[in-house]
C-alpha positions in Angstrom: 0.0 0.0 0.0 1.7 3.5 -1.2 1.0 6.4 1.1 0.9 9.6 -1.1 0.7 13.8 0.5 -1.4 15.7 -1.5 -1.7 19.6 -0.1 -5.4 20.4 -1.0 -8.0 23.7 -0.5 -11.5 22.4 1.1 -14.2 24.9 -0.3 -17.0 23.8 2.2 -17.7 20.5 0.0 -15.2 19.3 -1.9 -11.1 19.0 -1.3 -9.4 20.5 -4.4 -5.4 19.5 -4.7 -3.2 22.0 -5.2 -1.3 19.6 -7.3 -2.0 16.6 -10.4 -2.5 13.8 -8.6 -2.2 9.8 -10.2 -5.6 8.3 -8.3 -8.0 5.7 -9.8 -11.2 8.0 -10.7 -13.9 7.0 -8.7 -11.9 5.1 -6.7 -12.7 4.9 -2.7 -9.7 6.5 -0.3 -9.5 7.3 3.1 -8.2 10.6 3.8 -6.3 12.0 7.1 -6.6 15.4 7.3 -4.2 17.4 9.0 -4.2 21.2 8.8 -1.4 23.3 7.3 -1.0 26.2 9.6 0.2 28.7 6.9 -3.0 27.7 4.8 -5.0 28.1 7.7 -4.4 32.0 8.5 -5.3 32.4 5.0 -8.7 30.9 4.8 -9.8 32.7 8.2 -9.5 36.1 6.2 -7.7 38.1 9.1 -5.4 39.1 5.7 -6.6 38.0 3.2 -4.2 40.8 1.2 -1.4 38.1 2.0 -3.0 35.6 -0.2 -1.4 36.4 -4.1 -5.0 35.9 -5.5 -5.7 39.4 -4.2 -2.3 40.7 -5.5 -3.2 40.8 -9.5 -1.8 43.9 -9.7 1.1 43.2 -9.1 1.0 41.4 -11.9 -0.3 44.7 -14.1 1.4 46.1 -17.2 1.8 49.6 -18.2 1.2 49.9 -21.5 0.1 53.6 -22.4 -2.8 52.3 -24.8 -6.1 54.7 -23.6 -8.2 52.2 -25.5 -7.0 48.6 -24.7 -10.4 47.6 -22.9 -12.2 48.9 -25.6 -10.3 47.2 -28.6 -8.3 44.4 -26.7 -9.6 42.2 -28.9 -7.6 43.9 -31.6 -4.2 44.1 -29.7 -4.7 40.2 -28.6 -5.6 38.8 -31.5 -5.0 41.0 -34.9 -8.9 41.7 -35.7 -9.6 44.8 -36.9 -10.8 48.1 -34.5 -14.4 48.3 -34.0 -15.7 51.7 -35.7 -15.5 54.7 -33.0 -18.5 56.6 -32.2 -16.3 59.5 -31.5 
C-alpha cells in the first residue's frame, strides 16, 4: 500500500489539490486530514491581502494604450478596430 501527501484547498464540499495527482477516478480512499498552519491564517480572512489571488496587480502592465479595454480584442488577437462613435 503506497502512502501519497497531496496539499489540498476544502471549499465547504469538496477537497481541491493543489497539485496533479495519479488516483484511480472514482476510486474509494481514506483521507487524514491534517491542517497546514500557513494555509490556515489564509482561509480565516484576518489578511486576506497576503493571499497572491488578491495581488493581481502586481502582476499589471503599463502599457500607455487609452483604448486597450475597448479594442483588446484587436491588440490580442489582430482583428480589426471596432468603428468609433467618437
Amino acid at each position: 500500500m503506497m502512502i501519497k501527501t497531496v496539499h489540498a484547498i476544502f471549499d465547504g464540499k469538496v477537497f481541491y489539490p493543489n497539485e496533479p495527482v495519479e488516483l484511480e477516478i472514482n476510486g474509494l480512499y481514506v483521507l487524514n486530514i491534517e491542517p497546514v498552519k500557513k494555509m490556515k491564517s489564509i482561509q480565516t480572512g484576518k489578511n486576506g491581502e497576503s493571499d497572491t489571488a488578491f495581488d493581481l496587480s502586481s502582476l499589471a502592465v503599463k502599457t500607455d494604450i487609452t483604448d486597450f479595454a475597448s479594442e483588446h480584442d484587436h491588440y490580442l488577437y489582430g482583428i480589426s478596430k471596432r468603428e468609433s462613435n467618437d
